[in-house]
N, C-alpha and C positions, 0 to 999 in steps of 0.2 A: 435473709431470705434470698431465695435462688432469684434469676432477675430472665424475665423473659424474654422468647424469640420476638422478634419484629414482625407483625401482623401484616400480610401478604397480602389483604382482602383487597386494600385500599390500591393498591396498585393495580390492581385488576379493573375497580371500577375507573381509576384516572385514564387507562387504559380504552377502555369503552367510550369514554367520552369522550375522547382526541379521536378516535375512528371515528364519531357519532356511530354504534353499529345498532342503536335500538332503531336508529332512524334508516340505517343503510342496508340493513337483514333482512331483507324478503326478497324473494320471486314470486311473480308470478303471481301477486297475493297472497303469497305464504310467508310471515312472518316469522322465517327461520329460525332467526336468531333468538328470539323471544321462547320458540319450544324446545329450541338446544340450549339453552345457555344455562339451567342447572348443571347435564352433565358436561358444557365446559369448562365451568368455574371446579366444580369436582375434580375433572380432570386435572386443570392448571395444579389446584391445591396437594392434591395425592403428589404429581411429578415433583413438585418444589420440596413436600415433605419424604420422596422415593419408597412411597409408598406404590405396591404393585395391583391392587386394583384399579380393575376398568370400568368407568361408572356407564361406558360406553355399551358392554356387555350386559346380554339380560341372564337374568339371575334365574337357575331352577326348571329351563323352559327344556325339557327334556322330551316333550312327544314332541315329533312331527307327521306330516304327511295324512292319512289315515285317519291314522289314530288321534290325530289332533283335529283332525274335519268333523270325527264324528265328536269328538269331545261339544267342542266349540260349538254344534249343533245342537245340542240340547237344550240350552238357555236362551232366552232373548229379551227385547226390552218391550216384549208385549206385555201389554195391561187393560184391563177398562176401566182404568183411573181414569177421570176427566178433572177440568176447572181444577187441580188443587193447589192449596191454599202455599206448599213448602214442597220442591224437590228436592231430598236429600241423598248427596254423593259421598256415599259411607265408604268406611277403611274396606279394603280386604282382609287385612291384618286381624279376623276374632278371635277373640278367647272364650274360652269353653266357661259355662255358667251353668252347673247341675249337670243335665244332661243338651242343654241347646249351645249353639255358639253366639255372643254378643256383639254388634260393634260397640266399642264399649265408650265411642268418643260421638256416638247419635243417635242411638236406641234408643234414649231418656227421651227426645223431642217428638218422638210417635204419643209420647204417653198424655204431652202438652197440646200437641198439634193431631187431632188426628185425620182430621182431611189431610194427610202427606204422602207422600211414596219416595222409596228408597229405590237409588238406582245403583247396582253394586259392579265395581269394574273386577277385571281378574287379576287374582293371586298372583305372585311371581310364578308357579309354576304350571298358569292355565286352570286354577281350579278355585274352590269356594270351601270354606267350612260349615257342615250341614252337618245338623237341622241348623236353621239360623232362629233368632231366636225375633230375626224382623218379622211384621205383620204382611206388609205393603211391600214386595220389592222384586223387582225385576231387576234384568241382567246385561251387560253390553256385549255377552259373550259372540253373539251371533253378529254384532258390528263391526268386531275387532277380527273375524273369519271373514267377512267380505272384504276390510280391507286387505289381510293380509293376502286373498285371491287377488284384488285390483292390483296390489304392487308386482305379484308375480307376473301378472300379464301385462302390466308395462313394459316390464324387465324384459319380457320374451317376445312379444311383439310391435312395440311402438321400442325398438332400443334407441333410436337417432334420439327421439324426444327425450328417455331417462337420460341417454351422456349429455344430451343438452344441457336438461334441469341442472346437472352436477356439474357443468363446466361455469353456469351463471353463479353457484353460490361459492364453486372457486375462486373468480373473477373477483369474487365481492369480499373475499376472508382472506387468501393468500397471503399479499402483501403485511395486514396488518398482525397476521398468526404468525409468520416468522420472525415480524420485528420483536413482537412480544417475546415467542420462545428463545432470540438471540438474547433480548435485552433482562431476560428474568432465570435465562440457564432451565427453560423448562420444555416437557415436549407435550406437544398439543394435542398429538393424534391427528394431524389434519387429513390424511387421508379416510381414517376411519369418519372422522366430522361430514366431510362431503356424502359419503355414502351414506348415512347414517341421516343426515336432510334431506337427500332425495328420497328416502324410506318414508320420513315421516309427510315428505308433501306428498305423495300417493297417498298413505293412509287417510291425510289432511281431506283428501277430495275425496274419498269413499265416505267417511263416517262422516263428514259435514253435510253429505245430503240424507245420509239416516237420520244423525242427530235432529237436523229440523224438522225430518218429517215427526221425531218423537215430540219434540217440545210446543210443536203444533197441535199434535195430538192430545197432551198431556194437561197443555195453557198454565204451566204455571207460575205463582205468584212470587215467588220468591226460590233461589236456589239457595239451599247452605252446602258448605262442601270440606273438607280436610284434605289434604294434599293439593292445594293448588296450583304445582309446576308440573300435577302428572298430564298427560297429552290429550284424554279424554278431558278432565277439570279445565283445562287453555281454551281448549274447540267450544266446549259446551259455555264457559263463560263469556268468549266472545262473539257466542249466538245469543247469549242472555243479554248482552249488553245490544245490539240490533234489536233485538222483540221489544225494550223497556223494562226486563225482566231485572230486578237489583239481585246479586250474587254476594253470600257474606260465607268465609272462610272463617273456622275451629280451630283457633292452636292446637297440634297435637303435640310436637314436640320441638326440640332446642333445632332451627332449622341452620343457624351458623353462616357461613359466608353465601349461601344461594339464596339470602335474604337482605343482602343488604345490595343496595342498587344506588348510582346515582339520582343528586336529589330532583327531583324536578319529572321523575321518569314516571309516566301512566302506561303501561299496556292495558291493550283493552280486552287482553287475555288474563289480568288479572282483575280476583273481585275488586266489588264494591266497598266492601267493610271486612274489615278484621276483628274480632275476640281475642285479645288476648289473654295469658294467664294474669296479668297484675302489671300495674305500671311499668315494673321495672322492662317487663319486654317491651312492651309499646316504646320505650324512649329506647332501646337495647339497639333494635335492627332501624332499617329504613326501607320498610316498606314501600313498593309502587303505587300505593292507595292516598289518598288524600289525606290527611294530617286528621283531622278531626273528625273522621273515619273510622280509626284505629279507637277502638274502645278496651278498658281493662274490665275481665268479667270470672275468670278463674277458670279453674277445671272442674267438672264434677267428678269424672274421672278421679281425678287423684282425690278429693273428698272423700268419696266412698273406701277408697281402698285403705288410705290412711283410719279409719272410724272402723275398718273392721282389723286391721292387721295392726295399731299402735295398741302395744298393753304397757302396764308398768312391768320391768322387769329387775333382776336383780343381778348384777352384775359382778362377775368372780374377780376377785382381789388378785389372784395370779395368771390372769388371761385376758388377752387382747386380742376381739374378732376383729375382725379384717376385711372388710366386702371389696373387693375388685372388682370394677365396671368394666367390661371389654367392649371394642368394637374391631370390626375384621380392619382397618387402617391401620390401627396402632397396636392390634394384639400383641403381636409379636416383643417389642418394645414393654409392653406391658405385662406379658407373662413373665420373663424374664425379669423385673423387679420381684414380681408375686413369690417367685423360684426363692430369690437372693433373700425375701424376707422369712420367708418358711425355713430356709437355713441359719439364720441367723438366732429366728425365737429357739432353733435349736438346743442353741448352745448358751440360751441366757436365764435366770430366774425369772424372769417375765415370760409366761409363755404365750405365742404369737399364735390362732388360731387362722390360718388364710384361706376366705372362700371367694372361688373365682367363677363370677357370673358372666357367661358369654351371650355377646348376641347371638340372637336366632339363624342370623347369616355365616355364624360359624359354627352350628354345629356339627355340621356334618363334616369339617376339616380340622377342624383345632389339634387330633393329635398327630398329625403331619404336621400342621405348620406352629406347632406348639409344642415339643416334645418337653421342653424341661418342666411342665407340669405333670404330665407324667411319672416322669423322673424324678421328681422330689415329691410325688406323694401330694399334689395341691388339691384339695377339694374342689371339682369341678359343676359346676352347676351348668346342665345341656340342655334342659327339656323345655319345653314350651308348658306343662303340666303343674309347674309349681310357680310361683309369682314374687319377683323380687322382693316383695315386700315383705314379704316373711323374713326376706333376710337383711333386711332395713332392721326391724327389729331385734333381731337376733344379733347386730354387731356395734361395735363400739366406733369405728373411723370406716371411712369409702374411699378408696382409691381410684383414679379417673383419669379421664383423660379430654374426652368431648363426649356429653352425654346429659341429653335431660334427666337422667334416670340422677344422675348428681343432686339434680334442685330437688328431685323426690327426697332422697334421703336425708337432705335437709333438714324434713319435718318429723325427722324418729331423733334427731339431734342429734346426729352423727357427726364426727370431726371430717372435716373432706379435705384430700390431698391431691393435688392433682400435678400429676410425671409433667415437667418443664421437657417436653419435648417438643420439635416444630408444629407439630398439628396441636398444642395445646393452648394455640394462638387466641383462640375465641375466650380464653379461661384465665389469661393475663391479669385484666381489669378485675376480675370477679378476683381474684388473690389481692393484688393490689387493693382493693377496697376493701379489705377487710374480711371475706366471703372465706377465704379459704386458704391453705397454703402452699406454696408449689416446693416440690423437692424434686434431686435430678438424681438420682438413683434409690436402687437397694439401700444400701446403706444411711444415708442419709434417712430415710423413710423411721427405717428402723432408733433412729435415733430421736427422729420425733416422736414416735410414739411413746417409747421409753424415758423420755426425759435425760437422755445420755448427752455429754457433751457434744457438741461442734451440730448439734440439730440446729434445722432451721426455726424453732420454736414455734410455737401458733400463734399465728396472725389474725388468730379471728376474731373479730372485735363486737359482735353483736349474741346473742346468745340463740340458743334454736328457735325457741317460739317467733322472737323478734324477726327472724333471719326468713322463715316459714311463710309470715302472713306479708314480707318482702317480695317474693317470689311468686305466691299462690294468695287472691285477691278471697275473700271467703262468700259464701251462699251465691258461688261458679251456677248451679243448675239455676234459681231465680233469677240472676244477672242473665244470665242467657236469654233464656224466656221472656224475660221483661224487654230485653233490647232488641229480639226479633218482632216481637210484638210490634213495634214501636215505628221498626221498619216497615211490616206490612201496615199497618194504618199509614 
């Protein structure tokens, strides 16, 4: 078996703690560091593995001006919701169900709770998927246009005050972002860092006197939320924690290094309580949340989809499907084995069938920054229309790299491989343990599949069922509902 890269996370948090910067990040009352520190650990990790995404850059945001005034006017976070029992801070991310769109990781709890209201932030590119398929839900649209006016008017008339704010979070990061980037060969972005927190502590003071006036309005009892490093989920949780309001966060997916934090560390930007999908996350990361906290309760999410898309199937004697997981850090790296395996079934009696499923973040670039799929004819899977799991089923192994979508495929008992390349750091253990195998090319790959000499054989020591109810805790929607329950009493 290939032997893997040396896990860079841990350096990052040893890093953090010799600064102390949970405790040294803020201005002014703004706990900088606490709502930057997803995209800088992102950051750190991409540079180490020369990866050219910017986690700094926003994704899709293509209106301005205008068009984006009037956009952002049309929605807002009015209601005549009063007293409810559950505020839910749902994905943006739906998918389409018939004819409406679903969040499909909190819809279910309108159906348990129904005194609730769903409060929905914006798409990567300003927008929503309608019809939605919520009862109860309003919108931050119109929060996130007045901060974005408050910052431009800092910017253009108070500037002494903005160069200030940015010269104070310099003062406080400089020193200890160089030693790091000298001492780990990485680049930080600190220019962009600084800018980037003076953005967000304007926005911080705009939407912190909406959001209270919403949560005041609203009274409610409990928050549930999914994403909670996004800027809106930080603000609104450390107003939930002020009112006595408890906050409990949804696994949605493999969150990886912007999860694991020194031990000991509370922000009061993060919830109360975590759900996980099954044990093995809960002991996985190191949550900022209290130990006994962290409860294992599953996904229903993945219940559902796995109960309608696993069938029995029958699998062809001289053909080997192939699912590729991509994600825009490691595509590249990763189309190029797809390429090398597609040429290889070529040429062999075994034939190799390779379908390459990209994320959503790449599909509007893949064949620029991907051309030898293309070029070798790889079956490309682009659309948001069709659902992996079709093709969980449809294949015999998954190729990977970092990716929840990995543990899904798990449970169609799939063989899983995953490219020994640096960012496949989080995937080490899970090979080593028996989960799965790491190979470091094309070739190789193809020889595991085949059973051809000099393969790294399979390592995988537990069988799919076994491997599945490891991963994915079972009756996820009752376990939910039972332990919110449990918290509002």
């Amino acid at each position: 078996m290939a032997e893997g890269k040396k896990d860079f996370t841990q350096e990052i948090i040893q890093w953090e703690e010799e600064n102390k910067l949970f405790e040294k990040g803020r201005v002014r009352g703004f706990d900088f560091y606490s709502y930057l520190r997803r995209e800088l650990v992102n950051t750190a990790v991409n540079s180490k593995n020369n990866v050219k995404t910017d986690p700094f850059e926003s994704k899709g945001q293509k209106d301005t001006g205008l068009k984006l005034f009037l956009k952002l006017l049309k929605r807002s976070e009015k209601t005549d919701k009063k007293n409810v029992d559950m505020l839910i801070l749902c994905h943006p991310r739906r998918q389409r169900s018939g004819e409406v769109y679903e969040s499909v990781f909190t819809d279910f709890l309108e159906e348990h709770f129904q005194n609730s209201l769903t409060l929905e932030r914006l798409f990567d590119d300003h927008s929503h998927y309608e019809p939605a398929k919520t009862k109860n839900l309003c919108y931050t649209d119109r929060i996130t246009l007045k901060s974005y006016i408050s910052r431009l008017l800092a910017k253009r008339f108070r500037p002494k005050e903005y160069d200030s704010v940015r010269s104070e979070v310099k003062a406080i990061m400089e020193k200890p972002m160089l030693e790091f980037e000298k001492a780990q060969g990485v680049d930080l972005k600190r220019e962009t860092y600084y800018e980037r927190a003076v953005i967000l502590y304007y926005f911080y003071l705009s939407r912190k006197k909406d959001y209270e006036r919403f949560l005041d309005r609203v009274r409610p009892k409990l928050l549930v939320e999914v994403v909670s490093k996004s800027v809106d989920a930080m603000l609104l949780n450390e107003l939930c924690h002020e009112r006595g309001i408890k906050v409990v966060e949804l696994q949605h997916s493999l969150l990886g290094p912007i999860a694991r934090y020194p031990r000991g560390i509370y922000e009061r930007q993060s919830p109360d309580y975590y759900l996980s999908y099954s044990d093995y996350w809960s002991e996985y990361q190191s949550y900022p949340i209290k130990e006994e906290n962290v409860c294992s309760c599953g996904s229903p999410y993945f219940e559902r989809q796995v109960k309608r898309y696993k069938k029995d199937k029958e699998k062809a004697k001289d053909t080997i499907s192939v699912l590729f997981i991509s994600g825009a850090a490691y595509g590249e790296a990763l189309s190029r084995v797809a390429a090398d395996l597609k040429k290889l079934g070529e040429t062999s009696d075994k034939k190799i069938e390779v379908i390459y499923k990209l994320h959503p973040d790449e599909f509007g670039s893949w064949r620029e920054k991907y051309p030898v799929l293309t070029q070798n004819d790889v079956r490309v899977i682009d659309s948001r229309d069709v659902s992996i799991y079709e093709f969980f089923n449809e294949a015999d192994a998954q190729v990977g790299v970092f990716s929840t979508a990995l543990y899904e495929g798990i449970a169609f008992d799939l063989d899983t491989y995953i490219l020994n390349i640096s960012f496949a750091a989080e995937f080490i253990d899970f090979c080593n343990e028996g989960y799965g195998t790491l190979v470091n090319d094309g070739q190789e790959l193809f020889r595991a599949l085949t059973g051809g000499p000099g393969g790294p054989g399979n390592n995988v020591k537990l069988s799919g069922a076994e491997l599945s109810e490891k991963f994915w805790k079972k009756n996820a929607e009752q376990n939910i509902v039972e332990r919110l329950e449990k918290i509002l009493s």
